[in-house]
VOGU-234722 format. One record per residue (C-alpha): x, y, z; chain; residue number from 0. Coordinates in steps of 0.001 Angstrom, whole numbers, always signed. Each point is the difference from the previous one (the first is absolute). Last residue first. Layout:
BEGIN
<pt c1="X" c2="Y" c3="Z" ch="A" i="NUM"/>
...
END
This chain:
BEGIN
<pt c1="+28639" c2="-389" c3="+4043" ch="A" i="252"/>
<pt c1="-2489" c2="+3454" c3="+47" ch="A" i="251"/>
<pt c1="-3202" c2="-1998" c3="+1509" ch="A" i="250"/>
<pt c1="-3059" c2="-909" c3="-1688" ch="A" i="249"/>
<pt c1="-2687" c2="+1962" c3="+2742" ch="A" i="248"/>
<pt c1="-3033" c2="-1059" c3="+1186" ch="A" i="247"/>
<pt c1="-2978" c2="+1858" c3="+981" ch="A" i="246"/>
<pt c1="-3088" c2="-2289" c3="+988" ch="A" i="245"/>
<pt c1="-4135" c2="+1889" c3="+773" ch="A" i="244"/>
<pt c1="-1974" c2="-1698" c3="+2022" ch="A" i="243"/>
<pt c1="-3847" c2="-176" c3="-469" ch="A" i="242"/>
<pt c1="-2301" c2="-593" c3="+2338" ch="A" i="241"/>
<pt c1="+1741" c2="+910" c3="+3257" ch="A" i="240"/>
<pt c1="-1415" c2="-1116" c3="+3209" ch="A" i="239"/>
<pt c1="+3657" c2="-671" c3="+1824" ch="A" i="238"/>
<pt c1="+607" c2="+3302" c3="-1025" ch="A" i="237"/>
<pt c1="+2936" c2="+116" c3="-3114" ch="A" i="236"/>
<pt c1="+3018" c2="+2440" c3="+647" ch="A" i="235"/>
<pt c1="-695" c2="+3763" c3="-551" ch="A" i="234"/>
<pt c1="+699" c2="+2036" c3="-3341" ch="A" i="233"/>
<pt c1="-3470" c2="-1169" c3="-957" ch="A" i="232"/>
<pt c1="-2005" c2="-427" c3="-3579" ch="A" i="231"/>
<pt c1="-1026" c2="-2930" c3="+1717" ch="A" i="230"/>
<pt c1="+2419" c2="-1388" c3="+3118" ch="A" i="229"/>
<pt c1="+3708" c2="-634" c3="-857" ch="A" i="228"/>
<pt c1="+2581" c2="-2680" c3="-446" ch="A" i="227"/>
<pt c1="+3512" c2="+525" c3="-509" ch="A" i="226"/>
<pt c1="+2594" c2="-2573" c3="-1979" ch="A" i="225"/>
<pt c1="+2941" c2="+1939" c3="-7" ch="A" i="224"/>
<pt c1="+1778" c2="-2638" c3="-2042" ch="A" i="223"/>
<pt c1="-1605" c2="-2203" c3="-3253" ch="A" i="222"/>
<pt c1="+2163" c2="-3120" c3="-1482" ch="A" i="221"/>
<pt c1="-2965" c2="-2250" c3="-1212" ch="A" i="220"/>
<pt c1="+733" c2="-1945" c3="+3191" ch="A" i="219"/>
<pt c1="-713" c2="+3273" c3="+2140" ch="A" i="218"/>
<pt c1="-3082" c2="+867" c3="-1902" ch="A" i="217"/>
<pt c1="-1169" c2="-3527" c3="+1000" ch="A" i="216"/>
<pt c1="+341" c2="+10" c3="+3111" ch="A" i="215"/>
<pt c1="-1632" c2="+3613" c3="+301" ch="A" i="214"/>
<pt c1="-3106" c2="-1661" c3="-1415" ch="A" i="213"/>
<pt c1="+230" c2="-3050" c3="+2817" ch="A" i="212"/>
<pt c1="+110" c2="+2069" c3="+2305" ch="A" i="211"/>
<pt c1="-2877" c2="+2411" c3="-1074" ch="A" i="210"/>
<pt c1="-2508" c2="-2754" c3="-257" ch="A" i="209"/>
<pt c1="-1522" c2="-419" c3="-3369" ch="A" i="208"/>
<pt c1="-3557" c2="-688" c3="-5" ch="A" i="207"/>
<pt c1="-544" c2="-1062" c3="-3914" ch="A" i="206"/>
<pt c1="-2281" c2="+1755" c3="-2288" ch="A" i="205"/>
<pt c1="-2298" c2="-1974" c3="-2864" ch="A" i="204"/>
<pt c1="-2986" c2="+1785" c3="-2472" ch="A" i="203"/>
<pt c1="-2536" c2="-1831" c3="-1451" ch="A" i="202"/>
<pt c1="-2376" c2="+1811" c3="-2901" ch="A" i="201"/>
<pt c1="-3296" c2="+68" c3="-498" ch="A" i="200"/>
<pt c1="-2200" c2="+1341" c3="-2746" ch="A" i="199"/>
<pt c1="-3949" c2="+624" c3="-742" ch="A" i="198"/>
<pt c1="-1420" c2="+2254" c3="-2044" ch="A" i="197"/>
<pt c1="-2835" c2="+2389" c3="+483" ch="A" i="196"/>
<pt c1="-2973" c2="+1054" c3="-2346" ch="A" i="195"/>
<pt c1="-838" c2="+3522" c3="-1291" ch="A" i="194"/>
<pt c1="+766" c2="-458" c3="-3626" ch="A" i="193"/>
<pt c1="+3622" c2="+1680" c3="+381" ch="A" i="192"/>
<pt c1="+475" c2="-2862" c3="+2212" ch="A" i="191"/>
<pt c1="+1045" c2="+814" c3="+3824" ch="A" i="190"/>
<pt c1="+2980" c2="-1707" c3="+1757" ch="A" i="189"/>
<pt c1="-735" c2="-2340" c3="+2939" ch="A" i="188"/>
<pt c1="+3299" c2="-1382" c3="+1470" ch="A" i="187"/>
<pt c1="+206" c2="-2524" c3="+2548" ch="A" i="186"/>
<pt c1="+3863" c2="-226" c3="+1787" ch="A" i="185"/>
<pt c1="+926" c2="-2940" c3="+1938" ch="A" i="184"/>
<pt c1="+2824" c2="+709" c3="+1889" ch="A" i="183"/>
<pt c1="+2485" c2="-1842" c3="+1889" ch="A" i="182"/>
<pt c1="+2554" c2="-64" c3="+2506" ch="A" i="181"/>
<pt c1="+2352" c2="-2492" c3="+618" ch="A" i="180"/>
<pt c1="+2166" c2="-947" c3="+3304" ch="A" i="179"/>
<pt c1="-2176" c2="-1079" c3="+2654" ch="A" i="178"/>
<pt c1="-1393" c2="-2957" c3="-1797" ch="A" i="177"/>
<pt c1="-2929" c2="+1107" c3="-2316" ch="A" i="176"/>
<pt c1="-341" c2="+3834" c3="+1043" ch="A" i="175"/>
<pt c1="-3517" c2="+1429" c3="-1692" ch="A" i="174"/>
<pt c1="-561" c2="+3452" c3="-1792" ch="A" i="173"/>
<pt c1="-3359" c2="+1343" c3="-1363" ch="A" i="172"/>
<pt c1="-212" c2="+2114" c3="-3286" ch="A" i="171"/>
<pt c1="-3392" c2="+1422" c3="-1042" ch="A" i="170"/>
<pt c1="+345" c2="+2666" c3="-3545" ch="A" i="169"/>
<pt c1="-2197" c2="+2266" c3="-1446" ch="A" i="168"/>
<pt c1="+477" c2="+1079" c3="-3527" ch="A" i="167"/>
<pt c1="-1261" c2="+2919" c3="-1653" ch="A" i="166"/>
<pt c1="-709" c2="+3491" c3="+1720" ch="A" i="165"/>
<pt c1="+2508" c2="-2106" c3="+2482" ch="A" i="164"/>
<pt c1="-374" c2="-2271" c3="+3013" ch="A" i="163"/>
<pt c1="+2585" c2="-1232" c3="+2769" ch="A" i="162"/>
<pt c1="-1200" c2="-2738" c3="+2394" ch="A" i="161"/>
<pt c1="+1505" c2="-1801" c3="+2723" ch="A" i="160"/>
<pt c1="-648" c2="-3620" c3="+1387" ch="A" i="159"/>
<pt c1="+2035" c2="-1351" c3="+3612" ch="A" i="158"/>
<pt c1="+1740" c2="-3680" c3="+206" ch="A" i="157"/>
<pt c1="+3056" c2="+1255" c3="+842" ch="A" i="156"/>
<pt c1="+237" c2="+3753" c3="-250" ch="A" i="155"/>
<pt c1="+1238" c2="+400" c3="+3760" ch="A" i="154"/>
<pt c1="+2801" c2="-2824" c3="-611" ch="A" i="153"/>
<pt c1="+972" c2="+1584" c3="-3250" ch="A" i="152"/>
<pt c1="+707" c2="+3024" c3="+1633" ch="A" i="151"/>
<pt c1="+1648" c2="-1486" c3="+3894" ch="A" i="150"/>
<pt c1="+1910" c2="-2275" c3="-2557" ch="A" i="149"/>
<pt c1="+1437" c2="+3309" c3="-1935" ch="A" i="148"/>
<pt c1="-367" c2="+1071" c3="-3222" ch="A" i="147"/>
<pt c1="+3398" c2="+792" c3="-1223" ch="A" i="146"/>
<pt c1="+2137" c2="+2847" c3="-1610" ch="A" i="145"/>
<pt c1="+2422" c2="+799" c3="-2190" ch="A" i="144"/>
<pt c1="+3836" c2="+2013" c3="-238" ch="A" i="143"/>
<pt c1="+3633" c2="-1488" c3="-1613" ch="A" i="142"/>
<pt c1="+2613" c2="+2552" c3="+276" ch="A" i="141"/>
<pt c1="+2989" c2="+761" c3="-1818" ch="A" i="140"/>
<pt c1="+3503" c2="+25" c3="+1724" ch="A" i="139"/>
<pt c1="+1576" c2="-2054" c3="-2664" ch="A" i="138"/>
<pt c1="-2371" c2="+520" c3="-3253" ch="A" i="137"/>
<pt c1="-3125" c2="-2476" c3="+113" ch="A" i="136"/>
<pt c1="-173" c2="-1904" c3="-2600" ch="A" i="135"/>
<pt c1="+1086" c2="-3416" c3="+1616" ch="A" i="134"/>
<pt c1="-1704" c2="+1275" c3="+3134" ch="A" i="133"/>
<pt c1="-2933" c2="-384" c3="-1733" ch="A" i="132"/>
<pt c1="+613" c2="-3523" c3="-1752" ch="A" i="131"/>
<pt c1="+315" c2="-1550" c3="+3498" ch="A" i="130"/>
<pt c1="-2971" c2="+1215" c3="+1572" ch="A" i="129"/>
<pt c1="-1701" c2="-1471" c3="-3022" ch="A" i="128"/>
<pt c1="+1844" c2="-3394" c3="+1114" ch="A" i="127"/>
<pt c1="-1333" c2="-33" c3="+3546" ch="A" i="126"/>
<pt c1="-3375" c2="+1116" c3="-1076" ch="A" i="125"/>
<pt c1="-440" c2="-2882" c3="-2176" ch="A" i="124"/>
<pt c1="+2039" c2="-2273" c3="+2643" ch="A" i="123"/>
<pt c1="-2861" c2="+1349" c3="+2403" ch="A" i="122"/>
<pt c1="-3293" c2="-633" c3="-2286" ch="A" i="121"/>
<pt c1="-3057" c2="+1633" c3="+165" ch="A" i="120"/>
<pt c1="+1876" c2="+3184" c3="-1619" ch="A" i="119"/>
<pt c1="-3633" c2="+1863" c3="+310" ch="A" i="118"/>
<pt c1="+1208" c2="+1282" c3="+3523" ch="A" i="117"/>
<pt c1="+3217" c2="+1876" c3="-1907" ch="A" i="116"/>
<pt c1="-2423" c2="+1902" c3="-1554" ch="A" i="115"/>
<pt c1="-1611" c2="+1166" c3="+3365" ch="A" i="114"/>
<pt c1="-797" c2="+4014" c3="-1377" ch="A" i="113"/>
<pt c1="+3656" c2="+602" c3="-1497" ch="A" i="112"/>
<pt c1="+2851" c2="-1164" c3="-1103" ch="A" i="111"/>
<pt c1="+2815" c2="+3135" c3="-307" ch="A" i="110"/>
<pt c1="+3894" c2="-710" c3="-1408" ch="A" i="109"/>
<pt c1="+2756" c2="+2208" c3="+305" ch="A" i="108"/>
<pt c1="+2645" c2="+1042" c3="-2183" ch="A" i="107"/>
<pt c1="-527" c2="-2138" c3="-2924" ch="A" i="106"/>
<pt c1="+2533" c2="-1801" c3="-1937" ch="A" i="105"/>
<pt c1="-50" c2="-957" c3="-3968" ch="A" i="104"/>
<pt c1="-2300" c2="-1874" c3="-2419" ch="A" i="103"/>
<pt c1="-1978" c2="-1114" c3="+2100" ch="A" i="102"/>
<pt c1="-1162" c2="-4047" c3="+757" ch="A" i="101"/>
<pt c1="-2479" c2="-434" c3="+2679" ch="A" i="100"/>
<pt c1="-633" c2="-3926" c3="+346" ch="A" i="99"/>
<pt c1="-1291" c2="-384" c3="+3465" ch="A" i="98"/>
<pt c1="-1728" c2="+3492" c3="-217" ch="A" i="97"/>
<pt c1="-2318" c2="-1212" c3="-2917" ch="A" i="96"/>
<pt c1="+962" c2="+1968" c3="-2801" ch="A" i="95"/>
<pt c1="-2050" c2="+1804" c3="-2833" ch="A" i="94"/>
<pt c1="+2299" c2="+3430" c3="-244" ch="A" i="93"/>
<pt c1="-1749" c2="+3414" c3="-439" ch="A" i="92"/>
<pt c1="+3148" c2="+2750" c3="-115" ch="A" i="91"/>
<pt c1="-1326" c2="+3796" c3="+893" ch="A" i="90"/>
<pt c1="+805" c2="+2427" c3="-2662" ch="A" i="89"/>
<pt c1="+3254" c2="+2362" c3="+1092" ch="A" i="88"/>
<pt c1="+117" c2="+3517" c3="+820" ch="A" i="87"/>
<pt c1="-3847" c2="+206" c3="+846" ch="A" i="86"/>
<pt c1="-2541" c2="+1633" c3="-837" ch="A" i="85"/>
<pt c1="-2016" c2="-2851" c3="-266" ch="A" i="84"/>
<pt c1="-1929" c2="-1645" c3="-3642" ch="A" i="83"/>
<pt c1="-845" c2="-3426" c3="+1323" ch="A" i="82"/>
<pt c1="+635" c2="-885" c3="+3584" ch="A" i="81"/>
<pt c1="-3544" c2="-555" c3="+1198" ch="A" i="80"/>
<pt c1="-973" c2="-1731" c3="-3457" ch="A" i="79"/>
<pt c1="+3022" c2="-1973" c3="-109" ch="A" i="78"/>
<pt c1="-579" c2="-819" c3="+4249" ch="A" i="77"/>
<pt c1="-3514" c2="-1483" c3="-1507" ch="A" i="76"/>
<pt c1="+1186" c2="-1979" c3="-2375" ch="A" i="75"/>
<pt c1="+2810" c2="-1472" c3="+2178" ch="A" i="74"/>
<pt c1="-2528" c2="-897" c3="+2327" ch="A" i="73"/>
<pt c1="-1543" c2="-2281" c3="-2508" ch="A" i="72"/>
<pt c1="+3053" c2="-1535" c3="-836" ch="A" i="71"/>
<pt c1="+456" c2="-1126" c3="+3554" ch="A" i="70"/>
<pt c1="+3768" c2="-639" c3="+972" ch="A" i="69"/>
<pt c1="+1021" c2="+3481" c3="+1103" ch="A" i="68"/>
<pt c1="+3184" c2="+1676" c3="-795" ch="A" i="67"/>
<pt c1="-38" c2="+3870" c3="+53" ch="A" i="66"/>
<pt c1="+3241" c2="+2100" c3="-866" ch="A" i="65"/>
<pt c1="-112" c2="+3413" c3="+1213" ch="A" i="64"/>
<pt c1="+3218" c2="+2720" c3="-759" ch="A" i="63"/>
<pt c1="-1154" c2="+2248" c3="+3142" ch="A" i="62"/>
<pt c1="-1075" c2="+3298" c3="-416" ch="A" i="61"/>
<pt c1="-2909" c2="+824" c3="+1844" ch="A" i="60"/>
<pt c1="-2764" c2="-740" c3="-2649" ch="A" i="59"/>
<pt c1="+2121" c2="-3369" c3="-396" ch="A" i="58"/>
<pt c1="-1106" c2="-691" c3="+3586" ch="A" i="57"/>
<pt c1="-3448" c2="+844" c3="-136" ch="A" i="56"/>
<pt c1="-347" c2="-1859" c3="-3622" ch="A" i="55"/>
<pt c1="+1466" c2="-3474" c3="+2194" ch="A" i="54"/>
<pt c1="-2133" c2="+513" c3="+2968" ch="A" i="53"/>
<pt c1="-3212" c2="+11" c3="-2533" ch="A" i="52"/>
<pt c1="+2067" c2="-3142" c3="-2204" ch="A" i="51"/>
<pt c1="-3388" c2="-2117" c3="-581" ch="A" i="50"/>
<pt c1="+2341" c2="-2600" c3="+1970" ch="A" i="49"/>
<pt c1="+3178" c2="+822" c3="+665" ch="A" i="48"/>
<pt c1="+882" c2="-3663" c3="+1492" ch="A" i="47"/>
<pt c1="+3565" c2="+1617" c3="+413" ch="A" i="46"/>
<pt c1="-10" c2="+3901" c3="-551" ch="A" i="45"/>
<pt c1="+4094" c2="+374" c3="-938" ch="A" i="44"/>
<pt c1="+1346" c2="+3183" c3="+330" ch="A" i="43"/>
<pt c1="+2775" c2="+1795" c3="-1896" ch="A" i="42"/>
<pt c1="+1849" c2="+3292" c3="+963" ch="A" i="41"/>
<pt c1="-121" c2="-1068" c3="+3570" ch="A" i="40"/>
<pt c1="+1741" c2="+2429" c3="+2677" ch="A" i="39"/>
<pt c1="+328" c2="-2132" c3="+3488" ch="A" i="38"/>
<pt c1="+1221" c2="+1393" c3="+3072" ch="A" i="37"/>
<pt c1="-2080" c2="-2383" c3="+1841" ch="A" i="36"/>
<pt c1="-1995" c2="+2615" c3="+1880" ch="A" i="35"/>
<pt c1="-456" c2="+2369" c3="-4018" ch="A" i="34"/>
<pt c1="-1138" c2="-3664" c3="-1231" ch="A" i="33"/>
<pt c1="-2114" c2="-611" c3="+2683" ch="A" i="32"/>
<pt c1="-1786" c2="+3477" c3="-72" ch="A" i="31"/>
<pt c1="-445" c2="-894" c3="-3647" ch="A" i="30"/>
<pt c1="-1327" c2="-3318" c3="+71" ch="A" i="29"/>
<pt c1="-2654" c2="+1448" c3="+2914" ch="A" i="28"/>
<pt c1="-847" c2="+2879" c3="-2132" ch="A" i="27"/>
<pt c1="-650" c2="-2688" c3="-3219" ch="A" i="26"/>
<pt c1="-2669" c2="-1489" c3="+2434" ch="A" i="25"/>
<pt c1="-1610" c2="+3159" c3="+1499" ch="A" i="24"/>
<pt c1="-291" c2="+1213" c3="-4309" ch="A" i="23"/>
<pt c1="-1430" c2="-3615" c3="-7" ch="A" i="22"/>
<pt c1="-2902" c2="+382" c3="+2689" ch="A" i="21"/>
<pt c1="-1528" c2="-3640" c3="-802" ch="A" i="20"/>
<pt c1="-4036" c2="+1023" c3="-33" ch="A" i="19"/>
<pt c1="-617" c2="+28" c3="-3659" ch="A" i="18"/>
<pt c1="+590" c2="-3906" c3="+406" ch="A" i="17"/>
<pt c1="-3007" c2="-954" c3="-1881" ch="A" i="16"/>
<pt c1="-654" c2="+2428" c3="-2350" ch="A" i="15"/>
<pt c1="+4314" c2="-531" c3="-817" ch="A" i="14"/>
<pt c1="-779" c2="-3820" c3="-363" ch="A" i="13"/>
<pt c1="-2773" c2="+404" c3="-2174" ch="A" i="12"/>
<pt c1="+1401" c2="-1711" c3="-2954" ch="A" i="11"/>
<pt c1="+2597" c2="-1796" c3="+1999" ch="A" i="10"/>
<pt c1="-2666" c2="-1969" c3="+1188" ch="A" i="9"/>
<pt c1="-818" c2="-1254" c3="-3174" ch="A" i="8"/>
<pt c1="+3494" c2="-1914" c3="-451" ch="A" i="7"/>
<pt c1="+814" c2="+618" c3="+3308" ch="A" i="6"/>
<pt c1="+801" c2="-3373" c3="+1620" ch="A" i="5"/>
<pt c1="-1280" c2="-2797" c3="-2542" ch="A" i="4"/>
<pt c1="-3493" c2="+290" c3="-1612" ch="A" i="3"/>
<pt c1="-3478" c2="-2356" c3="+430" ch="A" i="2"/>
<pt c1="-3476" c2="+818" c3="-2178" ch="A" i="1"/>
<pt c1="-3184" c2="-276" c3="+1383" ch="A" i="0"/>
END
């Protein structure tokens, strides 16, 4: 049995995995909150952009799409999803942690999706990659991503789920040590040419963020307009929400 760090076989069946996540509903939702907010983006950053299936939607609509994500593997993947588009400019693959994005000019908004900002386990992390968004953001941009909730994690806790493949079958359970951090253990099975299985695992962290203390932090890293918002929803957050959805903006002056 052989140990890996977050993703770095997962991200190999990621998209098998998570063929469920309604993207084209996802890049909708951006846009309908763009066109609310006023908002016309040339370029978008995809924050955490993973194997970079949001990211290719997005460019395929006509955005300028930078992705940053700090998993090499991932990267490989959103290459091979990005390579060879009709688009008007290539997507741009950076290897960047959020906490230490560095670009190469501004952005006009910024998307961070499906819980990445729950993997930033720590809060001055968070704090300070908050901080280096809205210094790239253009005045009046906006800064979008979602959470998994505490009523979520809380109704996962200590529950097993399984996701299988022509190839690899995979058991990943979740447990909450302390009230405040999530995590997974993930055991992979991937089939040998020869006929015989494999065995991986791989450890996966989320923190519980509470929405106050989020919005708190948006509004030290300089955000305004801070609105919060149900899934995929034009509607406030129920009080049984699983995931919430943030919109802040970087204001004009």
């Amino acid at each position: 049995m052989s140990e890996y760090s977050e993703y770095a076989l997962l991200s190999e069946y990621y998209d098998r995995f998570t063929d469920d996540v309604p993207y084209e509903r996802w890049a909708d939702f951006f846009e309908r909150i763009f066109a609310q907010k006023q908002v016309k983006p040339n370029i978008i950053l995809d924050l955490a952009c993973g194997t970079g299936s949001l990211t290719r939607i997005l460019a395929q609509r006509g955005y300028d799409m930078i992705g940053a994500d700090q998993s090499e593997d991932m990267l490989m993947m959103a290459q091979e999803n990005c390579c060879g588009l009709d688009v008007k400019s290539p997507v741009l693959l950076l290897h960047q942690p959020m906490q230490q994005l560095d670009l190469y000019g501004s952005i006009d908004a910024c998307v961070c999706c499906l819980d990445s900002v729950n993997y930033v386990t720590d809060p001055d992390v968070l704090r300070e990659a908050f901080r280096r968004v809205h210094l790239f953001l253009e005045p009046g941009g906006v800064f979008i991503f979602d959470i998994n909730t505490r009523k979520k994690l809380e109704r996962i806790d200590g529950q097993s789920f399984v996701r299988e493949d022509e190839d690899v079958f995979c058991v990943w359970q979740a447990v909450i040590e302390n009230g405040a951090l999530c995590h997974y253990d993930f055991d992979i099975f991937e089939l040998n040419e020869d006929g015989a299985w494999n065995r991986y695992q791989e450890h996966h962290v989320e923190r519980i963020y509470e929405p106050d203390m989020l919005r708190g932090m948006l509004e030290q890293a300089g955000f305004a307009e801070i609105e919060l918002r149900g899934e995929l929803s034009d509607d406030a957050p129920r009080a049984d929400e699983e995931r919430i959805f943030f919109i802040a903006r970087k204001p004009l002056k």
